[in-house]
C-alpha positions, 0 to 999 in steps of 0.5 A, spaced: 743 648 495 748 649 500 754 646 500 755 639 503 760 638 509 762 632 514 759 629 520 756 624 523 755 618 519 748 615 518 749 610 523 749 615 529 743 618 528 737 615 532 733 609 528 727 614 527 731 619 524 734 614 520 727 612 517 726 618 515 732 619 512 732 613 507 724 616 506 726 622 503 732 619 499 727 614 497 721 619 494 727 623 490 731 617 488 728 617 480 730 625 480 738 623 481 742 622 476 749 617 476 746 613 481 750 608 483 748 600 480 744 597 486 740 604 486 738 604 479 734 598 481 732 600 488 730 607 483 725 602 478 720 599 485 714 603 486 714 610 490 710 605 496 716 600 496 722 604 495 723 606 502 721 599 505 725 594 500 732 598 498 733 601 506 740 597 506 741 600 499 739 606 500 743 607 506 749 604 504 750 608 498 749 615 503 755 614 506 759 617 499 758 625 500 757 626 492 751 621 491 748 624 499 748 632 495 745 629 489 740 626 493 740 633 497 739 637 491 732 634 490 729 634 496 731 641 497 727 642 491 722 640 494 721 641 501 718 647 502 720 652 508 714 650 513 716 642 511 722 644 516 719 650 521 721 647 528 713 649 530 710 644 525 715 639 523 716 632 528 724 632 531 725 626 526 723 631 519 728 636 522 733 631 524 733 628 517 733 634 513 738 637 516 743 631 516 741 629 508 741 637 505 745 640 511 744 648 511 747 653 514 745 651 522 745 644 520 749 641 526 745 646 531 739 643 528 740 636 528 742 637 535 737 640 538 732 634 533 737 628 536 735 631 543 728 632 543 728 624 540 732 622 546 727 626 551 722 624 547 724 616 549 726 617 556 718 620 557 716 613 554 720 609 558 717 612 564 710 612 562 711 605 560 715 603 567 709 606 570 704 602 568 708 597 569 709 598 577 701 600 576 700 593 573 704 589 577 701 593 584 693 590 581 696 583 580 699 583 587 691 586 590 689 581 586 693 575 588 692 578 595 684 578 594 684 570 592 689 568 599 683 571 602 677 568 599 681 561 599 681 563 607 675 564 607 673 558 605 677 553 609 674 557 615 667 557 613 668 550 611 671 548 618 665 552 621 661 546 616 664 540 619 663 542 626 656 543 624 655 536 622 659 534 629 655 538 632 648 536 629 651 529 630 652 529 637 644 531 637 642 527 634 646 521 638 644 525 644 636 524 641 636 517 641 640 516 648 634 521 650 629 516 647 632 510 650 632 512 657 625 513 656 624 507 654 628 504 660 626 509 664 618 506 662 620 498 663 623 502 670 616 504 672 614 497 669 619 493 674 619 497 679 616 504 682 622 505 685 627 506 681 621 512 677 625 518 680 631 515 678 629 514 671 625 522 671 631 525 673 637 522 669 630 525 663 631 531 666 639 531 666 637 529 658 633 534 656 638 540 659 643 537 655 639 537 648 638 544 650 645 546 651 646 543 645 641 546 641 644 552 644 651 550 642 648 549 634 644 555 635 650 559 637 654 555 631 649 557 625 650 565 628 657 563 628 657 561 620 652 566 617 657 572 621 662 568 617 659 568 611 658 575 612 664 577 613 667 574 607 662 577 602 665 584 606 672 582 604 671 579 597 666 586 596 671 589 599 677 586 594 673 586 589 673 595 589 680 594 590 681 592 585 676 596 581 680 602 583 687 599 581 684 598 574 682 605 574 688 607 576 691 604 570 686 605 565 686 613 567 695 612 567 694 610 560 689 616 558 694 620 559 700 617 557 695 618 550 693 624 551 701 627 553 703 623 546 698 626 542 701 628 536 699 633 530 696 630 524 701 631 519 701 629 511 703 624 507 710 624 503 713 631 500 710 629 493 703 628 496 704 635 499 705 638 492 700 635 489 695 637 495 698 645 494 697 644 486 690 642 487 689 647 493 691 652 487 685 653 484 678 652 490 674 657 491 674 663 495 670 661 501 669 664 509 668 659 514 663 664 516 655 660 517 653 659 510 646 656 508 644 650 510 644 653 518 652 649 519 659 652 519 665 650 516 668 649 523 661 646 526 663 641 519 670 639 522 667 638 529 662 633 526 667 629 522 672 630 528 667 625 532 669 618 533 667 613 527 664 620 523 662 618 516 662 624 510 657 623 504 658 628 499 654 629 493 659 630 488 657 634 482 652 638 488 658 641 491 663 642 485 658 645 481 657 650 486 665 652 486 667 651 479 660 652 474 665 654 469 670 648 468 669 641 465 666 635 470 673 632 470 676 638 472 672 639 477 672 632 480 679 632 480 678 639 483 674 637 489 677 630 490 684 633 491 681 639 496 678 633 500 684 629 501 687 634 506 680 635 510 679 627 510 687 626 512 686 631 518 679 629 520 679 620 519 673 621 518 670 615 512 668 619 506 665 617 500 664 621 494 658 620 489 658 623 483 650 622 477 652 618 472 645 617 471 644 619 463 651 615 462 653 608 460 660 608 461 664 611 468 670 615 468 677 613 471 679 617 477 684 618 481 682 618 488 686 620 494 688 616 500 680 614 505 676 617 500 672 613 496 669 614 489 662 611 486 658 613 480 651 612 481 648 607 476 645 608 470 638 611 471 639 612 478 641 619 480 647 620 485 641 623 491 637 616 491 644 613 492 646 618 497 638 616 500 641 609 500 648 610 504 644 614 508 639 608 510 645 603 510 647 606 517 645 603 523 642 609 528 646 613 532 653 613 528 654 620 526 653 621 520 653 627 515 650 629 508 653 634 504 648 637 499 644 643 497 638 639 495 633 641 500 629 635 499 636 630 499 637 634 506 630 633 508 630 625 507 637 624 510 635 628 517 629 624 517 634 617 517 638 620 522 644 623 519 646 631 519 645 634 513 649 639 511 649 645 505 655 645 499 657 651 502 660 650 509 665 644 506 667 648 501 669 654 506 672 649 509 676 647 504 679 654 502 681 654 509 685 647 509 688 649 503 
């Protein structure tokens, strides 16, 4: 390891970076001998708890340079080169390692880490301004939209209010009809003369009832043109809106698609454990094999959203490891998953026969992969034909087995049934 030298202290680097240091301090922290007192506790917690409990300890105690080498020694034992190529690694892993183990390029490779963190920052901050400016644009369209509306209604129920005037004044302008009538008849009754008077003040009468049939007539146009147009507006704020929210929903998109990061894995001793494991799987192609599915049309499948991975345990380690014991091979087969699940997300469970046996065996099953042994007197295919049914319709779901009559029923409850041999040429891939 190289030799440690000065520099910034932990404090300055930037907090994603400071995690990650701690991270690695964490891992290796058993592994380092004369640990200061507060350490020696923090070193006794589970892997998973170091890190989240003993962060003050651990970065306290890495401002003295001797315990930093020590803690370097071990974790430059077990990073591997690709763990710290520019390529593949995150801007936070280089920074971290270069700071704790400070190789020959140390300080050019934290600094290109720490500004890649920074320009990283700043592209956040502008998409999150962004969406902001989007957010508060569609609460204005919004706000406006309802002013509008409110408008609209105060008009229209004016335009109701001189409706009812409008209707009240016929109704006065009938009975005034009427009563002229009547007085008109009682007129011709009294007196013949005053007939023509009566005939005429009738006639007058009847225009203005017309003129005021004509006046509603014109106001109940008026009204529906009003409430006409106010269901333009509101139709026509309503796409305004619409079009905003798509705006930011498509804003949105893209911020996700540009800050997409590459799926990586876990802790450095779950890498090592992984390469072990890896050590021994079988020499496949990722070429077609039987079963008419390559080992990348498998990846696209499981790469699908909520993908669902069934594999019939003993089927495929059977085809890959014949002549190891059935704990080496699920031992073999569960290890070489790990990598395939942890890349693709999909939900995997892996069924192993215990048909003939009483008793179940403790096994070591990695992270998003689940392991059951079928019941005694059932075997591992009808428990596969049962996971299958359990699934509702349409969900994408895939049977890994060379069993014709398994790959048979399984197709006809709507899963895709793939052979052996393309998930384990996509496990010599992975590896």
């Amino acid at each position: 390891m190289p030799e440690g030298t000065s520099g910034p202290a932990l404090e300055a680097l930037p907090a994603v970076a400071r995690a990650r240091v701690v991270g690695l301090t964490a891992d290796v922290l058993p592994e380092v001998v004369r640990l200061p007192p507060a350490l020696r506790r923090v070193a006794e917690f589970a892997p998973s708890r170091r890190a989240r409990l003993g962060a003050g300890a651990i970065a306290a105690a890495l401002a003295d340079d001797e315990l930093r080498e020590r803690v370097a020694t071990q974790v430059a034992a077990r990073t591997t080169p690709a763990a710290t190529d520019p390529a593949t690694t995150e801007p936070a892993d280089r920074a971290a390692y270069a700071w704790l183990v400070r190789p020959a390029d140390w300080a050019a490779t934290l600094e290109e880490a720490t500004a890649a963190l920074a320009e990283r920052t700043d592209a956040d901050e502008r998409a999150v301004a962004e969406t902001a400016r989007l957010r508060e644009r569609l609460g204005q369209a919004e706000q406006a939209a309802r002013e509008q509306r409110a408008a609209h209604r105060v008009q229209v129920e004016e335009q109701k209010a001189e409706i009812t005037t409008l209707r009240r004044k016929l109704g006065e302008a009938r009975a005034s009809e009427r009563a002229a009538r009547a007085e008109a008849e009682d007129a011709l009754r009294a007196a013949a003369e005053a007939r023509t008077g009566a005939e005429a003040l009738a006639a007058a009468q009847d225009k203005e009832v017309r003129r005021l049939r004509a006046q509603v007539e014109r106001a109940e146009a008026e009204l529906a043109a009003g409430r006409r147009a106010a269901r333009h507006d509101r139709d026509e704020g309503t796409l305004r809106a619409r079009m905003l929210l798509d705006t930011v929903l498509e804003a949105a998109g893209g911020l996700q698609r540009e800050l997409a990061l590459p799926p990586v894995s876990g802790a450095p001793g779950d890498r090592v454990e992984q390469e072990l494991a890896a050590a021994g799987a079988p020499s496949a192609t990722a070429g077609p094999v039987p079963g008419g599915a390559t080992a990348t049309m498998l990846e696209q499948f499981l790469g699908l959203p909520r993908a669902r991975l069934l594999v019939d345990g003993y089927n495929v380690s059977k085809t890959a490891w014949p002549e190891s014991s059935l704990e080496a091979q699920r031992t073999r087969l569960l290890a070489a998953l790990a990598a395939v699940v942890a890349r693709t997300g999909a939900e995997t469970t892996v069924v192993f026969d215990a048909a003939s046996s009483s008793t179940r065996p403790v096994v070591h099953t990695p992270r998003g992969v689940k392991v059951v042994f079928s019941p005694e007197g059932v075997i591992a295919d009808d428990v596969l034909r049962d996971l299958v049914a359990a699934e509702p319709r349409g969900r994408v779901v895939v049977v890994v087995s060379s069993d014709r009559e398994v790959a048979r029923d399984v197709a006809r409850a709507g899963a895709r049934s793939v052979a052996s041999e393309a998930l384990l040429a996509l496990l010599a891939r992975s590896s």
